[in-house]
C-alpha positions as CSV (number, residue, x, y, z in Angstrom):
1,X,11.3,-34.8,14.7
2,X,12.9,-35.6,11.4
3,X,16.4,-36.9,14.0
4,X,13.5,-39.5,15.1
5,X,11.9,-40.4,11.9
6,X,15.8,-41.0,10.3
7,X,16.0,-43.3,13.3
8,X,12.8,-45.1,13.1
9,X,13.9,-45.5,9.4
10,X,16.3,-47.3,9.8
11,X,15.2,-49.8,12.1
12,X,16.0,-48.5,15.5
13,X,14.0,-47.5,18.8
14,X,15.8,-44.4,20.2
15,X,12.9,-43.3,22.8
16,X,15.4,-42.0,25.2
17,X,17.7,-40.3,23.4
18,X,15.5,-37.4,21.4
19,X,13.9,-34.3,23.1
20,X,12.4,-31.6,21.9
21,X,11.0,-28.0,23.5
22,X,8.2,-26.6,24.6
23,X,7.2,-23.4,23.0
24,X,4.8,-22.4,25.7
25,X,6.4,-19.4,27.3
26,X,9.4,-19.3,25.1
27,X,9.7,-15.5,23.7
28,X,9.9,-15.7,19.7
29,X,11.5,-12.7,17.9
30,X,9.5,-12.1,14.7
31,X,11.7,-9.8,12.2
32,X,9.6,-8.6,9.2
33,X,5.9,-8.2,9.8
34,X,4.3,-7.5,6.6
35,X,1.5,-10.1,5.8
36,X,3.2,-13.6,6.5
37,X,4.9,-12.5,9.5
38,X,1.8,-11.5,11.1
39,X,0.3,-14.6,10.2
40,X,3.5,-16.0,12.2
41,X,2.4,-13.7,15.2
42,X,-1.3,-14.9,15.3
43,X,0.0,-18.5,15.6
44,X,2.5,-17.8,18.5
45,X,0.7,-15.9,20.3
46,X,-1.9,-18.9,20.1
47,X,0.6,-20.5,21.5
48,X,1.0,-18.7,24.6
49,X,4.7,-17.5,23.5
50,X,6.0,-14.0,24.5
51,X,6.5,-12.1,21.2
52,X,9.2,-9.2,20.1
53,X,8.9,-8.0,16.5
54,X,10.8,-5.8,14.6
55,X,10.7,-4.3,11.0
56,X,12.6,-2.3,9.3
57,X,10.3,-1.0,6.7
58,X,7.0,-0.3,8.8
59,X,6.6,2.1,11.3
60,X,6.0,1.0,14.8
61,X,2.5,3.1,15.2
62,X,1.2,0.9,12.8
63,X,1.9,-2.4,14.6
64,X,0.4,-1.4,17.6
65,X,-2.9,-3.6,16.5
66,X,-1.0,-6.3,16.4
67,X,-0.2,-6.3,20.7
68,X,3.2,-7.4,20.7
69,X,6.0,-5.9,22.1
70,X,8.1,-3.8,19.4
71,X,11.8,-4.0,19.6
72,X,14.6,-2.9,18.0
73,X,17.2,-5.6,16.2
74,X,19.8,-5.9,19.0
75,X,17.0,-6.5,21.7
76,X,15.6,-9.5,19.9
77,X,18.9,-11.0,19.2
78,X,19.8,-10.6,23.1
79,X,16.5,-12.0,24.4
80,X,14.5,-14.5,22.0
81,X,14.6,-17.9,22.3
82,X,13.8,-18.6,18.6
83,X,14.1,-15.9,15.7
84,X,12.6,-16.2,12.7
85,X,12.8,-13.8,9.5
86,X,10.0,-12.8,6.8
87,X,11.8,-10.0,5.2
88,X,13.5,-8.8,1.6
89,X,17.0,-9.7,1.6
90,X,18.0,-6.1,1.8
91,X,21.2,-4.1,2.7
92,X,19.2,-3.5,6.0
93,X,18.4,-7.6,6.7
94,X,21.7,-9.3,5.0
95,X,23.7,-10.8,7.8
96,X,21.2,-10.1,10.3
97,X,23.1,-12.7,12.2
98,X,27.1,-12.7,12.0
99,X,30.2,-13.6,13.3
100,X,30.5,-10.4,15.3
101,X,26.8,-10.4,16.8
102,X,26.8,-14.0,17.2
103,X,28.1,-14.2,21.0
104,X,24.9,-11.6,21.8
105,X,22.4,-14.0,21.0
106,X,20.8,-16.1,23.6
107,X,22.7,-19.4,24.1
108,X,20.7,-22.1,22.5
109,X,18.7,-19.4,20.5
110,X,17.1,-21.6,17.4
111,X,17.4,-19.8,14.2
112,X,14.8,-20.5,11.4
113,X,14.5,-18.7,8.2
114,X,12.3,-19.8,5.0
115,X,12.5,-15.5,3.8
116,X,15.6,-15.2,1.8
117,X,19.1,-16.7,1.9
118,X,22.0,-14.6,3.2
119,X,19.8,-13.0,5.8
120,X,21.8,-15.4,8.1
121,X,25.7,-15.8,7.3
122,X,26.2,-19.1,7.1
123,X,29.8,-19.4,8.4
124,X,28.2,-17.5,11.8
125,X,25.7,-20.4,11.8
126,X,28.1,-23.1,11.4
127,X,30.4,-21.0,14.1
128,X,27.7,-20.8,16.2
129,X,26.3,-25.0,15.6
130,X,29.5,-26.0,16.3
131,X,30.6,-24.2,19.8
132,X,27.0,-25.0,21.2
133,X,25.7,-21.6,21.0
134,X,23.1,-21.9,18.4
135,X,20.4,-24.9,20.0
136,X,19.4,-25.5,16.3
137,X,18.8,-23.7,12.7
138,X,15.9,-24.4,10.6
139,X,16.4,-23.4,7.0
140,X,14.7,-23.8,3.6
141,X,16.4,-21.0,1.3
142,X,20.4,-20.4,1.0
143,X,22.8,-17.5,-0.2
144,X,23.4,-19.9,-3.4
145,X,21.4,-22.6,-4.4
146,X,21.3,-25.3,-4.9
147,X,23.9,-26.1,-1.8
148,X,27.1,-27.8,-2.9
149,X,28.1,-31.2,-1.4
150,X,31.1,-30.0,0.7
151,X,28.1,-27.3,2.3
152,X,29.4,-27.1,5.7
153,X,26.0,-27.0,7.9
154,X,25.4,-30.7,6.2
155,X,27.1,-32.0,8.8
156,X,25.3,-30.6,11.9
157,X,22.5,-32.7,13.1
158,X,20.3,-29.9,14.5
159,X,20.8,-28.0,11.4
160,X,17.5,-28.9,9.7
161,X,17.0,-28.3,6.1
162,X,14.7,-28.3,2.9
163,X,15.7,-27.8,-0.7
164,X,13.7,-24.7,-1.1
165,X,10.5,-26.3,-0.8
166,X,8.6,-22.8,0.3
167,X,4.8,-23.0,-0.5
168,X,5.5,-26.5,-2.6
169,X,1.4,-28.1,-1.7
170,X,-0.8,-28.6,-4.2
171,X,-2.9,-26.2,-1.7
172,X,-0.6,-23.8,-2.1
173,X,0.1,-23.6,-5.1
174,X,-4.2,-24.0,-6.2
175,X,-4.5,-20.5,-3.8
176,X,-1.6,-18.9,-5.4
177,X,-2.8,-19.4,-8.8
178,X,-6.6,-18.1,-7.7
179,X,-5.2,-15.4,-5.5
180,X,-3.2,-14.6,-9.5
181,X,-6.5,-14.4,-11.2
182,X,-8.3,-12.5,-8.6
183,X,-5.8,-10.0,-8.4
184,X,-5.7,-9.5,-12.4
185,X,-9.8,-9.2,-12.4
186,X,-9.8,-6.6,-9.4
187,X,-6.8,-5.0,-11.6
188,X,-9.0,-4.3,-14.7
189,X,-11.7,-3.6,-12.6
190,X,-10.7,-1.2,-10.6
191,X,-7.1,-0.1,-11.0
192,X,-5.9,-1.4,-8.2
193,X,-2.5,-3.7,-8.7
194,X,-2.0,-5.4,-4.9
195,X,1.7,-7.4,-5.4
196,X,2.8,-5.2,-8.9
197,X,6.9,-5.9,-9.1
198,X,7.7,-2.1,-10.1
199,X,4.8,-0.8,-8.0
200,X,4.4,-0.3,-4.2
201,X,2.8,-3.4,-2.4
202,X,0.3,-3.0,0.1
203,X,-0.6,-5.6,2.7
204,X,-4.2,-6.6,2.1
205,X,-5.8,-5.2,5.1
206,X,-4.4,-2.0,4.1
207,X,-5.5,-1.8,0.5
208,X,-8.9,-2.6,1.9
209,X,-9.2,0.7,3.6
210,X,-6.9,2.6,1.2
211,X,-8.4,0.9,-2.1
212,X,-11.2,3.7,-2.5
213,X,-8.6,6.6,-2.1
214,X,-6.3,5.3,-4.8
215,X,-9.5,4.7,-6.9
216,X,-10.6,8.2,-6.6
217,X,-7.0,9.5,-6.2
218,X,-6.8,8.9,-10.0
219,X,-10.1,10.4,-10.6
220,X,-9.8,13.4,-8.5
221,X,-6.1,14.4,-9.5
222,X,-7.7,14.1,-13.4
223,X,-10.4,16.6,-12.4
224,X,-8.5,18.7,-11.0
225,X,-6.1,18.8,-13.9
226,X,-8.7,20.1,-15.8
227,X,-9.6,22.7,-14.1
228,X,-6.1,24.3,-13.6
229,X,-6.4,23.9,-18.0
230,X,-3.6,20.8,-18.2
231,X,-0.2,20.9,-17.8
232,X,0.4,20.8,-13.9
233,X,3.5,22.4,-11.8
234,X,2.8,21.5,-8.1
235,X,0.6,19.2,-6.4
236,X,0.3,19.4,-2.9
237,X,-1.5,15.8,-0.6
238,X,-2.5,16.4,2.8
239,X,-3.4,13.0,4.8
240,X,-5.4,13.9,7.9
241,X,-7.1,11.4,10.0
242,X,-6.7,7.8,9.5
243,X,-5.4,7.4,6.7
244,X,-2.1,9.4,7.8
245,X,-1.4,5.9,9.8
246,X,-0.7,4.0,5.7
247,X,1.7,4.0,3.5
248,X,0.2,6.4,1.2
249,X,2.9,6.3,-1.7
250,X,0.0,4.5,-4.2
251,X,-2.3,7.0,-3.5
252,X,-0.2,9.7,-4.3
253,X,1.1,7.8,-6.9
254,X,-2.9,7.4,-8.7
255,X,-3.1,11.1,-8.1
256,X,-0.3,12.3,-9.9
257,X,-1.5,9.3,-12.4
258,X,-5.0,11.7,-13.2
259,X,-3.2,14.7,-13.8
260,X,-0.7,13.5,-16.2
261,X,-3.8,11.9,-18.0
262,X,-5.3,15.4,-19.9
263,X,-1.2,15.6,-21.0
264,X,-0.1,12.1,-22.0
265,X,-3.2,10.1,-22.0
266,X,-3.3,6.4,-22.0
267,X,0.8,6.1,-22.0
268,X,0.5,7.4,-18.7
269,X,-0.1,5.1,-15.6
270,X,0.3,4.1,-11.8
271,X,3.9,2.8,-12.8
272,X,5.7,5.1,-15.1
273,X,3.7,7.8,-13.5
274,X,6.5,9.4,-11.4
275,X,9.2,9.3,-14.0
276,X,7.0,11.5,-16.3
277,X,6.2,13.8,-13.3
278,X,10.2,13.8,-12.8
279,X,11.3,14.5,-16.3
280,X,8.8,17.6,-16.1
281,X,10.0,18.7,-13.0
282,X,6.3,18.4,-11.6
283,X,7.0,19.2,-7.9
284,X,5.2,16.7,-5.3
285,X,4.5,16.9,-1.5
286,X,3.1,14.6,1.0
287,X,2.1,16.2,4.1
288,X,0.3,13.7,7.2
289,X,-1.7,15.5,9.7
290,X,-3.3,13.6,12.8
291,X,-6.8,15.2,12.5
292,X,-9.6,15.3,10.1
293,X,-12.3,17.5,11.1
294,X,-15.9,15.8,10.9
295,X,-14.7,13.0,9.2
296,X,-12.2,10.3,10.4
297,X,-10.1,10.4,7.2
298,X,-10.1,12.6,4.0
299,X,-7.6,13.5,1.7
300,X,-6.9,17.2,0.5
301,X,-5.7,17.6,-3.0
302,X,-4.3,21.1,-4.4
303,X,-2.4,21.6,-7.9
304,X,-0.9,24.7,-9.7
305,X,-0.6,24.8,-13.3
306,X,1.5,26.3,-15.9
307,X,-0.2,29.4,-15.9
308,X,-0.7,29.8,-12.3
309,X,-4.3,28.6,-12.0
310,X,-4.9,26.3,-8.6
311,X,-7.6,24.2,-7.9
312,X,-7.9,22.5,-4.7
313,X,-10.7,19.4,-3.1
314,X,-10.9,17.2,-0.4
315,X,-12.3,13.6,-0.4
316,X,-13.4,11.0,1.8
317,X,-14.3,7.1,1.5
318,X,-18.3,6.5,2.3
319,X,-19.1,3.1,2.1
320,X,-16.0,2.0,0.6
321,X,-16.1,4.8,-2.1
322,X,-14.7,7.8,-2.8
323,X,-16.6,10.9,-2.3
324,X,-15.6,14.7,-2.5
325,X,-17.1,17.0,0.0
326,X,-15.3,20.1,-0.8
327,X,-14.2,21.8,-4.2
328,X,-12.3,25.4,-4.0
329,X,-13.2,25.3,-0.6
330,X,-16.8,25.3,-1.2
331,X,-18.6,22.5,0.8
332,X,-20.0,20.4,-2.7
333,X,-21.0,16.9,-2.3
334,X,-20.5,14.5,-5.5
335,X,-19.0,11.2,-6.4
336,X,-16.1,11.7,-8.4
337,X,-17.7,9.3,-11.7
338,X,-19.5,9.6,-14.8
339,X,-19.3,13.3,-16.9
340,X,-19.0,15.8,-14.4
341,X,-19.5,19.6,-15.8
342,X,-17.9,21.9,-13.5
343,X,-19.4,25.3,-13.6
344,X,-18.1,28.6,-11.9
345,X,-20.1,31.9,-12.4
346,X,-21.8,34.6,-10.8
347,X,-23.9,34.5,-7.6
348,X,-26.6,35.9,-9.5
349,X,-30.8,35.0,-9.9
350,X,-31.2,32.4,-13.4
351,X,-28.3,31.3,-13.7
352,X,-29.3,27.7,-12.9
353,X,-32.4,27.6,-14.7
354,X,-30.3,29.2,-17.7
355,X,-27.8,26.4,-17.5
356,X,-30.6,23.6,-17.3
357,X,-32.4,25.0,-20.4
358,X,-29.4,24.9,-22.3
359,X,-28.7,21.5,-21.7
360,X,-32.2,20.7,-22.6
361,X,-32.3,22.3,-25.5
362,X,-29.4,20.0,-27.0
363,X,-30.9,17.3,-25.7
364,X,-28.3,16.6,-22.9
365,X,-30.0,15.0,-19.6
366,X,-28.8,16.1,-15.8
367,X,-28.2,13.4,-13.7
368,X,-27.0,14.9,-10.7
369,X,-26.4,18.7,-9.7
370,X,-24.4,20.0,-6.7
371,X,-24.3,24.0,-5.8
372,X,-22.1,25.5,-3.8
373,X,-21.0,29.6,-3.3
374,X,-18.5,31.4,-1.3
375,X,-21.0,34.2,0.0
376,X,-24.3,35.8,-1.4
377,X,-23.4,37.5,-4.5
378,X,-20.2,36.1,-4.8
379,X,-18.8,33.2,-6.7
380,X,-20.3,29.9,-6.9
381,X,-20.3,26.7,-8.3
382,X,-21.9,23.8,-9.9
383,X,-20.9,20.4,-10.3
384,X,-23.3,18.2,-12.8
385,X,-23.5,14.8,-13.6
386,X,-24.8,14.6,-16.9
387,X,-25.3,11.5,-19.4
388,X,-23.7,12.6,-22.4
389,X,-20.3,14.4,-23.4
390,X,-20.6,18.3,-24.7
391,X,-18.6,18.3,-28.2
392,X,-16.2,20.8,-28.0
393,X,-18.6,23.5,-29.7
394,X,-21.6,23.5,-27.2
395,X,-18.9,23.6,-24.3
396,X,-17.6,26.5,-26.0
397,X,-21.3,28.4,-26.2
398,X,-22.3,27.1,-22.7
399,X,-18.7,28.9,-21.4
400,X,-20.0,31.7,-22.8
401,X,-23.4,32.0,-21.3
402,X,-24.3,35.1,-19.4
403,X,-22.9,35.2,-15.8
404,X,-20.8,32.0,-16.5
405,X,-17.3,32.2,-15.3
406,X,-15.8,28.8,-16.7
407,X,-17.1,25.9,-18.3
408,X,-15.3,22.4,-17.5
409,X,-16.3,19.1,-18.9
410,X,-14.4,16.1,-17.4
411,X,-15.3,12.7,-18.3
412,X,-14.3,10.2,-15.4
413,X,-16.1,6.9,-16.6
């Protein structure tokens, strides 16, 4: 097309002489398929094209949704009829097409990539332009830019090229500037940074399903930080269900977030997080388990602190919030917001009605309450939601109440 519009320019009627190809059929190799290269997939696979895709930094479980066939690199060099690339320029992608690949590709493969430049070598591409092999190269970034006069693929005719144009529409750049300002008010609304530079980005369909574990994550891994009386040694994340399909890294990341909080306070966050766990040599496992008994996805949280105390929940997304359904192994039921008071005492008669008359009579009101014991006279617990803080010496007298075991007041508004 742009061959015949030069033409028409300048004056001539060339009708004969330009034709193109049909992509109906043809089998496109997509490499990267994070958000724009499945947007790339949708359209070919609209257009009837037979699609291999391949990426480096996803696992291939998670793209089965996506019903195309997953291939390594060397198969999609071999067999597609056009490539294209939506990837980091990466030790992994650089030169995914060189001089000593370049004979396996398909003759008259078309090469196109508007990702990065040097994902191509552009000596293979003018190697390749000028024996025939390549049918044509499509390519809007470069390894250095702008491209000097004497570039060599200037001179090839089917070597197409734009100056780095990218998303350059007033459309484009309108949606990129709105997609800026949502992303800043969902930041400060809810924690949750989507395309943060020194923070693990998530594709948007992901975040949508992960976004009310990472907003609990921080809350939970705070609780639980209090329990075990601050400074943490060990946490230990279990994934089970569903969510062991993701990229959990942020998740993990807003945990360990909360349980630096009690510690380090507001100079703590979802960035610098993991460097503070490091320099206090704050040990951290992931573990992913394919089930998730009675729930499709849940999280399991477990942390030792400095002193040897663990405390250990699970949690769950319900309606696109976060909700724990288990505390010390105790089957409680609470949303992980507001002031929660976490009692542990005695299995014994008046202890609850003891606990609510204290509150009362400092004027503290119960919001929520959530009981839970291990076996009839045994240990049990309580978590409240109540709508003002304890000062420090009314925690103190409620911790010593009779039958109570520990007092915990944990303020997760």
């Amino acid at each position: 097309t742009p061959q015949a519009n030069q033409s028409m320019h300048a004056g001539k009627w060339e009708k004969s002489k330009f034709k193109g190809v049909e992509l109906t059929g043809k089998t496109l190799g997509v490499v990267g398929l994070g958000r724009i290269g499945k947007e790339v997939v949708k359209r070919a696979r609209g257009l009837r094209m037979r699609v291999l895709g391949f990426d480096p930094f996803i696992p291939a479980e998670n793209l089965a949704h996506l019903e195309i066939e997953i291939k390594d690199k060397d198969t999609i060099l071999s067999e597609a009829d056009f490539i294209t690339v939506h990837t980091p320029l990466t030790d992994t992608t650089r030169d995914l097409v060189n001089l000593d690949n370049l004979s396996r590709l398909k003759d008259g493969v078309r090469l196109i990539n508007c990702a990065r430049g040097g994902i191509y070598n552009e000596e293979a591409l003018a190697q390749g332009l000028e024996s025939g092999k390549l049918g044509g190269v499509a390519l809007d970034v470069f390894t250095n830019e702008p491209v000097p006069a004497d570039f060599p693929l200037l001179k090839y005719e089917n070597c197409i090229m734009t100056p780095h144009l990218g998303a350059s529409t007033d459309d484009a750049e309108f949606a990129v500037a709105m997609e800026s300002v949502d992303e800043l008010i969902e930041y400060f609304e809810s924690g949750v940074a989507r395309n943060a530079l020194n923070f693990p980005t998530v594709d948007p369909d992901s975040m949508d399903f992960l976004e009310p574990y990472f907003s609990g994550g921080q809350r939970v891994g705070k609780l639980l930080a209090h329990i075990c009386g601050g400074d943490v040694t060990n946490i230990r994340i279990d994934y089970c269900g569903e969510i062991s399909q993701f990229m959990v890294q942020p998740v993990t990341t807003s945990i360990l977030c909360g349980a630096l909080t009690l510690s380090l306070g507001d100079q703590v966050n979802v960035v610098n997080a993991p460097v503070f766990a490091r320099d206090r040599k704050i040990e951290v496992s992931e573990n992913k388990v394919d089930e998730a008994r009675g729930f499709s996805s849940f999280v399991h949280v477990r942390m030792t602190g400095t002193r040897g105390q663990t405390a250990e929940l699970r949690y769950t997304s319900i309606n696109k919030e976060p909700l724990v359904f288990s505390l010390s192994n105790l089957p409680l039921e609470f949303r992980p917001n507001g002031i929660l008071l976490v009692l542990r005492n005695k299995d014994v008669p008046r202890v609850i009605g003891n606990v609510g008359n204290f509150l009362a009579d400092h004027e503290i009101n119960i919001a929520n309450m959530e009981l839970g014991r291990d076996q009839k006279g045994g240990t049990a617990h309580s978590v409240l939601t109540i709508d003002e803080l304890l000062d420090r010496e009314t925690l103190e007298k409620l911790s010593n109440q009779d039958h109570i075991m520990d007092a915990v007041q944990v303020d997760l508004r």
